[in-house]
C-alpha positions in Angstrom: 84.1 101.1 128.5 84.5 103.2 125.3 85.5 101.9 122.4 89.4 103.3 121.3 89.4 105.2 117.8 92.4 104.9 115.9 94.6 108.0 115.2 94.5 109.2 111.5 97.6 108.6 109.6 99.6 111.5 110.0 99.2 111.3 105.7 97.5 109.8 103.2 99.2 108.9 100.1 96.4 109.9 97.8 96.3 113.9 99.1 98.6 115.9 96.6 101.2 117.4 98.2 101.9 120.8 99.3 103.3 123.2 96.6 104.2 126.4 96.4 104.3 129.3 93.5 108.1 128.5 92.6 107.1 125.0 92.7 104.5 125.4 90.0 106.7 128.0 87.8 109.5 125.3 87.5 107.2 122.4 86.6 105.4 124.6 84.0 108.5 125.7 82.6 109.5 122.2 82.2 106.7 121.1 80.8 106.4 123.9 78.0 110.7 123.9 77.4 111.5 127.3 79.0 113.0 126.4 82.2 116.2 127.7 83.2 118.8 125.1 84.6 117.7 126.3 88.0 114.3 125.9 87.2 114.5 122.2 85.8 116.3 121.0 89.0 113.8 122.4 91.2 110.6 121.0 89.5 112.8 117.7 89.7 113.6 117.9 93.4 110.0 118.6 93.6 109.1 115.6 91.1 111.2 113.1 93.3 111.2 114.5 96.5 107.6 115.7 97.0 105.0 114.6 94.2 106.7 110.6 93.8 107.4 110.8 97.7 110.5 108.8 97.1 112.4 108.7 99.7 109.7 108.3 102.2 108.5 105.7 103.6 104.9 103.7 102.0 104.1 101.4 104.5 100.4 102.9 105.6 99.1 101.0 108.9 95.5 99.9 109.0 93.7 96.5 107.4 92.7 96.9 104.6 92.9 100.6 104.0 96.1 100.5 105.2 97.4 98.2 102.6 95.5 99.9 100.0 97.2 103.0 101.5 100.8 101.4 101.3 99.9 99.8 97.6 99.2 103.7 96.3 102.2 105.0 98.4 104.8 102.4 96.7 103.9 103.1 93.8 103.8 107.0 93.8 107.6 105.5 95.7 108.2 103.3 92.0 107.7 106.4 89.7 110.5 108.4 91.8 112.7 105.5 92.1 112.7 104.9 88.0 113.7 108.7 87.7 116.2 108.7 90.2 117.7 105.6 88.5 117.9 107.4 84.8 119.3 110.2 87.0 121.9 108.7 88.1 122.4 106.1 85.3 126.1 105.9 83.4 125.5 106.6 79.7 128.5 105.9 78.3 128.0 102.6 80.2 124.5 101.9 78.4 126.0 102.8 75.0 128.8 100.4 75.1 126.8 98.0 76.1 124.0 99.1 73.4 126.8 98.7 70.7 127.7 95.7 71.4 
């Protein structure tokens, strides 16, 4: 009788994502304060949905690479979460309650 070897995760949460040229443009343009509207929501989207893997989910099976795995994965998961909340987060809401 062999011995069974596991399948590979289909990912691991440490390889970088995928990108492509437009992908790299927006983030740049970002980063140096040129980017158009257009340009900021896609390196964004690209921020949240692809680099911080947000709405994916981390759980990584395996012992103790898994959890290591799933550890790195939540909190790639974290980051995207805390943008998508300042996103989404009510301003005027935060200022009253800043003022008192």
């Amino acid at each position: 009788m062999t011995a069974r070897i596991p399948k590979p995760a289909p990912w691991s949460p440490w390889v970088p994502p995928k990108y492509e040229i437009h992908d790299v443009v927006a983030i740049q343009a970002v980063a140096g304060g040129t980017a158009t509207p257009e340009q900021q929501q896609a390196a964004m989207r690209y921020i949240v949905d692809n680099l911080a893997g947000t709405y994916g989910m981390s759980y990584c099976p395996g012992d103790g690479d898994g959890r290591r795995d799933s550890d790195f994965a939540e909190g790639r998961r974290f980051v995207g979460l805390q943008l998508v909340k300042l996103i989404k987060l009510n301003v005027s809401l935060l200022r009253r309650k800043q003022n008192g």
